[in-house]
N, CA, C and O atoms as a GROMACS GRO file, in nm:
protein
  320
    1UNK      N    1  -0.457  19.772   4.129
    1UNK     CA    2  -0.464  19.875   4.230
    1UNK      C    3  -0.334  19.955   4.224
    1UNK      O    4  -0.224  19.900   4.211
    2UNK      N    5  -0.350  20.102   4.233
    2UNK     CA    6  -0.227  20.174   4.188
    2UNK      C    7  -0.137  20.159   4.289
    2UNK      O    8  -0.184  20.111   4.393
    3UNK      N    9  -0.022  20.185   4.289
    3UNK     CA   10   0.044  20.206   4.418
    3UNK      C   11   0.126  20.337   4.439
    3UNK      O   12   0.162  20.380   4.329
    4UNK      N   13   0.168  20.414   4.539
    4UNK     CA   14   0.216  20.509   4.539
    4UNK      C   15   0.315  20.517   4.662
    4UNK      O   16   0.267  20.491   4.773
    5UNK      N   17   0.491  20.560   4.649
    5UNK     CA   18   0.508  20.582   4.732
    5UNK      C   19   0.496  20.682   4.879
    5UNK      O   20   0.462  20.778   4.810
    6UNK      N   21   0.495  20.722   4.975
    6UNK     CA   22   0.494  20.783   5.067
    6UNK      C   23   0.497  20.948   5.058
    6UNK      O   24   0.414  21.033   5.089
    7UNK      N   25   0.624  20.954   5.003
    7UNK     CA   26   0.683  21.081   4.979
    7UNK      C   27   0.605  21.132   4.833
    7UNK      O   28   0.617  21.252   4.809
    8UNK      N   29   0.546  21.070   4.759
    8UNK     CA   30   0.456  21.118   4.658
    8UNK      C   31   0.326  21.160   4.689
    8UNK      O   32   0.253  21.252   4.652
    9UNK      N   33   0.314  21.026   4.798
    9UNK     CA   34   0.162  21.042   4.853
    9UNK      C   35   0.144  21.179   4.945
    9UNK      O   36   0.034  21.233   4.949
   10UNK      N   37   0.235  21.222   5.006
   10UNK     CA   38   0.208  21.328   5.130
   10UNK      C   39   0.257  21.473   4.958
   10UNK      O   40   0.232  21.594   4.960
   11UNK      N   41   0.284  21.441   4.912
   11UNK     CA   42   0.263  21.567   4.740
   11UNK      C   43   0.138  21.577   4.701
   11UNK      O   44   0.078  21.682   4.677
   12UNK      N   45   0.091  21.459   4.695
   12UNK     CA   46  -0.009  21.467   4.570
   12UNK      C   47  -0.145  21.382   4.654
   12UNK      O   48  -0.195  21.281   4.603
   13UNK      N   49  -0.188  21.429   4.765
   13UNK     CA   50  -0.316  21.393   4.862
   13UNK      C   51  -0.412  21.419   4.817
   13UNK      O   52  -0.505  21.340   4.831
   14UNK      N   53  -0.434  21.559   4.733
   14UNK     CA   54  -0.559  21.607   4.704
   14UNK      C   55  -0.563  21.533   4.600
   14UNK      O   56  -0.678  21.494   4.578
   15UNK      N   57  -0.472  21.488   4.510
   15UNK     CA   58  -0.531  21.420   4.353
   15UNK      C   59  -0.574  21.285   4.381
   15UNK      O   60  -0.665  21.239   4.312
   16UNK      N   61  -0.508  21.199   4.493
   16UNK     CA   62  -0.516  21.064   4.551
   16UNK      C   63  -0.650  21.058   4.620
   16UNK      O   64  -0.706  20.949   4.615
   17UNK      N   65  -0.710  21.153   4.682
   17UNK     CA   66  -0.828  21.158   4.715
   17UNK      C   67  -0.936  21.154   4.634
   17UNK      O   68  -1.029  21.074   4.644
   18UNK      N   69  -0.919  21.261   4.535
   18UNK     CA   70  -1.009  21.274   4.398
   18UNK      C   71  -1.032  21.152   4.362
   18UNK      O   72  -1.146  21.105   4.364
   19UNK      N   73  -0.885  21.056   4.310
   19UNK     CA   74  -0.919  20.904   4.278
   19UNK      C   75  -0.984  20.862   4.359
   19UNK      O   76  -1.091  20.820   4.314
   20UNK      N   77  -0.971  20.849   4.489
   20UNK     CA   78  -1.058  20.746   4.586
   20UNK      C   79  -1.188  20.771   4.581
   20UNK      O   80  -1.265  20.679   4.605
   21UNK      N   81  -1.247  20.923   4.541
   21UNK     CA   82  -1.392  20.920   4.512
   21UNK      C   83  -1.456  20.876   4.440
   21UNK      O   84  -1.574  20.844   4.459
   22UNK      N   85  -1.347  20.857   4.270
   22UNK     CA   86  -1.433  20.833   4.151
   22UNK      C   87  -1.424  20.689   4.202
   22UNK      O   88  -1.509  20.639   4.129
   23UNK      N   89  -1.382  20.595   4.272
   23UNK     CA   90  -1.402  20.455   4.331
   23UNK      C   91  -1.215  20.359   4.333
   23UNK      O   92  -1.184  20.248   4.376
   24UNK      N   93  -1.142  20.454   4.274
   24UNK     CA   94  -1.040  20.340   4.300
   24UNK      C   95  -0.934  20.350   4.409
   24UNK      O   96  -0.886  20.459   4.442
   25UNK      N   97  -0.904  20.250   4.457
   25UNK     CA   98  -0.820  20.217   4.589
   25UNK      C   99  -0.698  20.239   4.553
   25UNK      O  100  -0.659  20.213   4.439
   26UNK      N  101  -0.619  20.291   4.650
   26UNK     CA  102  -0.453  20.299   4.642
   26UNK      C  103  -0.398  20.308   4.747
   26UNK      O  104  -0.435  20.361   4.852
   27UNK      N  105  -0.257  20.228   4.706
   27UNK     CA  106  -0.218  20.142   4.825
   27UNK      C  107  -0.035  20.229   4.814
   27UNK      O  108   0.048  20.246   4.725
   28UNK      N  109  -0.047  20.263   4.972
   28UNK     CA  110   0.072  20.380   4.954
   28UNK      C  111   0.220  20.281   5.031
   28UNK      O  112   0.213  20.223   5.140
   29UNK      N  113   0.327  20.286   4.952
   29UNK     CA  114   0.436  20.219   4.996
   29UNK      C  115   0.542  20.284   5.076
   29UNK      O  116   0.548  20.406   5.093
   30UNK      N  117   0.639  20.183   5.133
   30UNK     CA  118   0.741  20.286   5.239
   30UNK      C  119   0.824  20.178   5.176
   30UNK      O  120   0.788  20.061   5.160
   31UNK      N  121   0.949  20.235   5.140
   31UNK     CA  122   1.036  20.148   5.127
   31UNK      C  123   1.050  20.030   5.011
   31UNK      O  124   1.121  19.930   4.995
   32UNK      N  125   0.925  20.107   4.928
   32UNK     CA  126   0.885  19.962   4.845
   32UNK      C  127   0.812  19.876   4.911
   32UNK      O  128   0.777  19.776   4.849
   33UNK      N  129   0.768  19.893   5.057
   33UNK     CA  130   0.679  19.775   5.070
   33UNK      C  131   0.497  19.840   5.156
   33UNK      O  132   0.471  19.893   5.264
   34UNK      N  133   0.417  19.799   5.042
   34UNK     CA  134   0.330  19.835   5.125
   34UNK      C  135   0.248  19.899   5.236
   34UNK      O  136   0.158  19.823   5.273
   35UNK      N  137   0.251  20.003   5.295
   35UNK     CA  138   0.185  19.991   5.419
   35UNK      C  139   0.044  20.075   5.484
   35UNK      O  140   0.008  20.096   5.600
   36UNK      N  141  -0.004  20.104   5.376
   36UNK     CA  142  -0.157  20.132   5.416
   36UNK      C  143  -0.174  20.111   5.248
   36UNK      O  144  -0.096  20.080   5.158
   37UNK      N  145  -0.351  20.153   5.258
   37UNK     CA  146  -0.394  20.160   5.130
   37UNK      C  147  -0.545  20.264   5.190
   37UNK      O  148  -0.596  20.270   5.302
   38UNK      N  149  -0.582  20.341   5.051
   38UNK     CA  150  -0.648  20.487   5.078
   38UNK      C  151  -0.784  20.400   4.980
   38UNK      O  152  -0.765  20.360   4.865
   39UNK      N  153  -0.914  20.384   5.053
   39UNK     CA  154  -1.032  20.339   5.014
   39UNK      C  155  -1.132  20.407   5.061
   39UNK      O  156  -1.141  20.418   5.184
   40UNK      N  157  -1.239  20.472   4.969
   40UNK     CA  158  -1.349  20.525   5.022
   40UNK      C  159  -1.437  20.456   5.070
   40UNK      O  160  -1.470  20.339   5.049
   41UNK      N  161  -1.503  20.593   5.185
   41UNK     CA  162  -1.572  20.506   5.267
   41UNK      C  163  -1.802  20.495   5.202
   41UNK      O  164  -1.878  20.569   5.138
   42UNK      N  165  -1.811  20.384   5.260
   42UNK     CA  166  -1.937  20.402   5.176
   42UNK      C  167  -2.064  20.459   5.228
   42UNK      O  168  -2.110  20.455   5.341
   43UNK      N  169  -2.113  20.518   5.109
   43UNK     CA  170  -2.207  20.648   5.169
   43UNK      C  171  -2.364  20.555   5.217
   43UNK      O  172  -2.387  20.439   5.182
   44UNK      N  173  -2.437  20.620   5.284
   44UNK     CA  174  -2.577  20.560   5.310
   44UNK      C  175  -2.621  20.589   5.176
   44UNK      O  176  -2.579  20.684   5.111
   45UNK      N  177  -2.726  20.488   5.130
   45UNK     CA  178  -2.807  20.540   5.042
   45UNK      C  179  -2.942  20.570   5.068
   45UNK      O  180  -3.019  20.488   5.116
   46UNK      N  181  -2.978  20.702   5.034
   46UNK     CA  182  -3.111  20.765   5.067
   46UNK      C  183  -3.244  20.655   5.055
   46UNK      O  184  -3.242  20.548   4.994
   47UNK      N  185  -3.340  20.702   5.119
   47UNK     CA  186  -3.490  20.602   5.080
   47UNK      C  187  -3.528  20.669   5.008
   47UNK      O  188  -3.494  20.787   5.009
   48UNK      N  189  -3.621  20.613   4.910
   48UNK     CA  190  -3.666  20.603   4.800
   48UNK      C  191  -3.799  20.707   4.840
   48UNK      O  192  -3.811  20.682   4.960
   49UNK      N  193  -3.888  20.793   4.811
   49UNK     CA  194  -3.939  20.925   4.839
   49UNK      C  195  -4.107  20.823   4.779
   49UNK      O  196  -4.177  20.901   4.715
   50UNK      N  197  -4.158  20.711   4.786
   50UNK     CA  198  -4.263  20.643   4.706
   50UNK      C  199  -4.390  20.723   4.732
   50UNK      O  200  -4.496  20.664   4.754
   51UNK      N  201  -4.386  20.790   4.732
   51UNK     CA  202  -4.530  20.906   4.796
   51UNK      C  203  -4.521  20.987   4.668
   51UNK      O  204  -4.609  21.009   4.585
   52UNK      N  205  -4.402  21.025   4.672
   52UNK     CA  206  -4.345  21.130   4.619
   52UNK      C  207  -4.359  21.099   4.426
   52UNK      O  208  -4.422  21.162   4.342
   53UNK      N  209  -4.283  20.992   4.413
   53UNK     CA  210  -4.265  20.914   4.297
   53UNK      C  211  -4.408  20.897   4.256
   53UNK      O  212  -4.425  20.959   4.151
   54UNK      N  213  -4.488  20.855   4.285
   54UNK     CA  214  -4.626  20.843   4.271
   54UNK      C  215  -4.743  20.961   4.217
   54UNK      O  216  -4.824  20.934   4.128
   55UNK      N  217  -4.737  21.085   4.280
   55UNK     CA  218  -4.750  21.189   4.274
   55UNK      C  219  -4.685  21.279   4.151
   55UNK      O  220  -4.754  21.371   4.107
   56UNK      N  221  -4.558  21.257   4.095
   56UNK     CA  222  -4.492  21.246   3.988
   56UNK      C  223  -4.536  21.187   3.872
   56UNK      O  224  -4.522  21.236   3.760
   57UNK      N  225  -4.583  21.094   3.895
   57UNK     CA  226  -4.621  20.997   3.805
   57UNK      C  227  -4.761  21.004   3.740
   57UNK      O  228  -4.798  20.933   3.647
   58UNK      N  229  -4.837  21.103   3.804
   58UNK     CA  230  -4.975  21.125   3.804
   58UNK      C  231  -4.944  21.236   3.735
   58UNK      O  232  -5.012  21.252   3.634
   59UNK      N  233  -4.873  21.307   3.755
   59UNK     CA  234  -4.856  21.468   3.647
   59UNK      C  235  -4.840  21.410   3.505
   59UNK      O  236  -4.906  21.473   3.422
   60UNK      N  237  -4.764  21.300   3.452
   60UNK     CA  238  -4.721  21.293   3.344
   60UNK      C  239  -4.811  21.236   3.262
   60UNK      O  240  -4.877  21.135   3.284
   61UNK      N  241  -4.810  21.341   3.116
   61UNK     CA  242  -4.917  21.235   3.045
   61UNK      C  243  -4.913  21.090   2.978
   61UNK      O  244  -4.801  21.056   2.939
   62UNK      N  245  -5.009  21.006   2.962
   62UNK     CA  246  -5.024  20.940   2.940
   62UNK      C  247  -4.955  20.890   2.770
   62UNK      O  248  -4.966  20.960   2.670
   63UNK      N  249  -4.877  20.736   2.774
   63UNK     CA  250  -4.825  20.739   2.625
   63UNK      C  251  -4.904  20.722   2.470
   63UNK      O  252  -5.005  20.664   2.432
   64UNK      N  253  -4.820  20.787   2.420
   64UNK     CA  254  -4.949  20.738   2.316
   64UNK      C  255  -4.922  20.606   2.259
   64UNK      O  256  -5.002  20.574   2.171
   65UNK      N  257  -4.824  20.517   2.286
   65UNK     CA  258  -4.816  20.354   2.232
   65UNK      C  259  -4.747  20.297   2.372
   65UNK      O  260  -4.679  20.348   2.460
   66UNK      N  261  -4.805  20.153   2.343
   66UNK     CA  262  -4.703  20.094   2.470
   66UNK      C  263  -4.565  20.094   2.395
   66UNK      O  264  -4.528  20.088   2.278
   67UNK      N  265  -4.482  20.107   2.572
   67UNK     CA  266  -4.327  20.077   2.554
   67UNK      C  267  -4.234  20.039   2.413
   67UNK      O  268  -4.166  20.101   2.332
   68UNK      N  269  -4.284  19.869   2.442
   68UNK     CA  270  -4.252  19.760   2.368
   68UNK      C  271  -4.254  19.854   2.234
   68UNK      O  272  -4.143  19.904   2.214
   69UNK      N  273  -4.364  19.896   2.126
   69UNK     CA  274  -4.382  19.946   2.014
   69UNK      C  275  -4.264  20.064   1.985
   69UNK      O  276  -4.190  20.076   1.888
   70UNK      N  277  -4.277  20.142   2.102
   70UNK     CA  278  -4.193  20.282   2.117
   70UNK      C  279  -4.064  20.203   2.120
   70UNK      O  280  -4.011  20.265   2.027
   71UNK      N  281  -3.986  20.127   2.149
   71UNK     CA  282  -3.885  20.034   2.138
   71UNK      C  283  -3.841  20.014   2.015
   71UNK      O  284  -3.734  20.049   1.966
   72UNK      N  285  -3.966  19.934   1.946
   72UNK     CA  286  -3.892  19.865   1.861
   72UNK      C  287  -3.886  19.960   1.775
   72UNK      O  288  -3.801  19.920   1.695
   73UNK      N  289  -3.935  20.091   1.732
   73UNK     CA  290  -3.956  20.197   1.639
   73UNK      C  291  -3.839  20.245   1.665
   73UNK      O  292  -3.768  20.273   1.568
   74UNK      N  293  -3.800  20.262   1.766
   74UNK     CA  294  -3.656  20.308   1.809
   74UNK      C  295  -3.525  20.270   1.733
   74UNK      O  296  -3.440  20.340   1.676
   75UNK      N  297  -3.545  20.067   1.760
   75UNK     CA  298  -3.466  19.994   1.730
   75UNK      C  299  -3.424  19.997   1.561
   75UNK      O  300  -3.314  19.994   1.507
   76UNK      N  301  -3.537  20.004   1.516
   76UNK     CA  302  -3.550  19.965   1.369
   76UNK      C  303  -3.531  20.152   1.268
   76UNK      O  304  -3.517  20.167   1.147
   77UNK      N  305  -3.538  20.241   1.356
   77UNK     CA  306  -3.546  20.368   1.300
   77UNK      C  307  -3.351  20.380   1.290
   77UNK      O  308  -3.267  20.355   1.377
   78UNK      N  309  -3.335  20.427   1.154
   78UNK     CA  310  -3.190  20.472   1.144
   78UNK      C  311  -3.152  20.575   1.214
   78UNK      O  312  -3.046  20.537   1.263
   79UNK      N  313  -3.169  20.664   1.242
   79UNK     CA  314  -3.099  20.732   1.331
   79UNK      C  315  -3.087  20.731   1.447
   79UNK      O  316  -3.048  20.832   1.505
   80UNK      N  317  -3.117  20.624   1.510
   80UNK     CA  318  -3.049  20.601   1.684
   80UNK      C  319  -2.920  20.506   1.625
   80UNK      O  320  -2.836  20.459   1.702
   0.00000   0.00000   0.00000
């Protein structure tokens, strides 16, 4: 966990924030010692739209091999 002092931290807020979005914590010092730390907070995650998904799923055509086959053609084809 990074650490940052005080007087850096009240400089450089907007870049310390940026980090806290992409997910990492930082912990801001006074004196060399510790005394908060900057952690995002966690978002709700939306419900799942299953009406919706379904309805989606009905537009798309149908495959022409199962999965598994389309896989292993994948696997075994040189250029992936």
């Amino acid at each position: 966990m990074p650490t940052v002092s005080l007087t850096k931290a009240r400089i450089h807020l907007s870049r310390l924030i940026h980090k806290v979005e992409c997910g990492e914590d930082i912990v801001i010092t006074r004196n060399g010692r510790p005394v908060a730390r900057i952690t995002a907070v966690n978002q709700p995650k939306k419900p799942i739209d299953f009406h919706g998904l379904a309805k989606l799923l009905e537009t798309l055509p149908p495959w022409s091999k199962p999965s598994a086959e389309l896989l292993r053609e994948m696997r075994d084809d040189e250029r992936y």
